[in-house]
C-alpha positions as CSV (number, residue, x, y, z in Angstrom):
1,X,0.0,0.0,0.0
2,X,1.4,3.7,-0.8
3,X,1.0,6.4,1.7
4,X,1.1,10.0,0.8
5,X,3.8,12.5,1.8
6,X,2.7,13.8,4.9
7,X,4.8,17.4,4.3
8,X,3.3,19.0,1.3
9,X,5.4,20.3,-1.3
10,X,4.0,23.4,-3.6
11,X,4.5,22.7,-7.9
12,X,3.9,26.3,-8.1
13,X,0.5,28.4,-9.9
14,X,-1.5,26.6,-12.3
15,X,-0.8,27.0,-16.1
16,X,-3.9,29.0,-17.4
17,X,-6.9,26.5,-18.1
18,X,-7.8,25.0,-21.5
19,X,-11.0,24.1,-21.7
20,X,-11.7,24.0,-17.7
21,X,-8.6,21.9,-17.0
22,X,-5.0,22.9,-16.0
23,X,-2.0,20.8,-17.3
24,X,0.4,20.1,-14.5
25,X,2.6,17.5,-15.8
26,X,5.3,19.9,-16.6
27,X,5.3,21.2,-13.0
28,X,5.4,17.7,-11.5
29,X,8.0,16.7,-13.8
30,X,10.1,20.0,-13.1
31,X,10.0,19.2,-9.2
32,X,9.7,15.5,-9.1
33,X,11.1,13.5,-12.1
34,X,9.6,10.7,-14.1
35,X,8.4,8.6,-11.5
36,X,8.9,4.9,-11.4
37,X,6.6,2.7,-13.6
38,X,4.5,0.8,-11.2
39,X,4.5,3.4,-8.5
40,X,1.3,5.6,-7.1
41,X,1.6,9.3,-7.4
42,X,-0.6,10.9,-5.0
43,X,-1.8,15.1,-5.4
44,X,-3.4,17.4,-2.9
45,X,-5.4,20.4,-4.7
46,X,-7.0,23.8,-2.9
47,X,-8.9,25.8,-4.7
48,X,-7.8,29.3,-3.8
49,X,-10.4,32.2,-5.3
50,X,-10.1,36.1,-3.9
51,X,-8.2,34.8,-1.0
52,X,-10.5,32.4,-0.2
53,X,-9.5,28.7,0.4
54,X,-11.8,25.6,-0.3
55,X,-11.2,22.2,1.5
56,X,-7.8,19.9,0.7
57,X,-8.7,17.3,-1.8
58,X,-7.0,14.6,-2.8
59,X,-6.4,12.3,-6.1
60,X,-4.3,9.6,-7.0
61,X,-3.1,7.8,-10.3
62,X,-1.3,4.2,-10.7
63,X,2.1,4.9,-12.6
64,X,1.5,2.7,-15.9
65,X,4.2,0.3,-17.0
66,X,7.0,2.1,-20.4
67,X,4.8,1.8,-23.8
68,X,1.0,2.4,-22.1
């Protein structure tokens, strides 16, 4: 089973939205490195609008295997 970090590290502002969605790859990559094939990245999002903050969510995504 993969556990999150617990200390949170900030990718930096969001690329401006295409469509409704932010591509973030670049950021992760940038900070991180390709991660291991097989391995579970896991990414905490807060909505910040006007100063205002929404709640921590969290996502996850499996790490396919090289050619997928």
């Amino acid at each position: 089973m993969s556990v999150p970090r617990s200390n949170g590290v900030l990718l930096g502002r969001l690329p401006q939205a295409v469509q409704g969605w932010s591509e973030i790859t670049d950021l992760y990559l940038n900070k991180f490195g390709h991660p291991p094939p097989g391995s579970r990245v896991f990414r905490w999002t807060r909505q910040v609008i006007n100063g205002r903050k929404d709640a921590l969510k969290r996502t996850c995504a499996d790490v396919p295997p090289p050619g997928k």
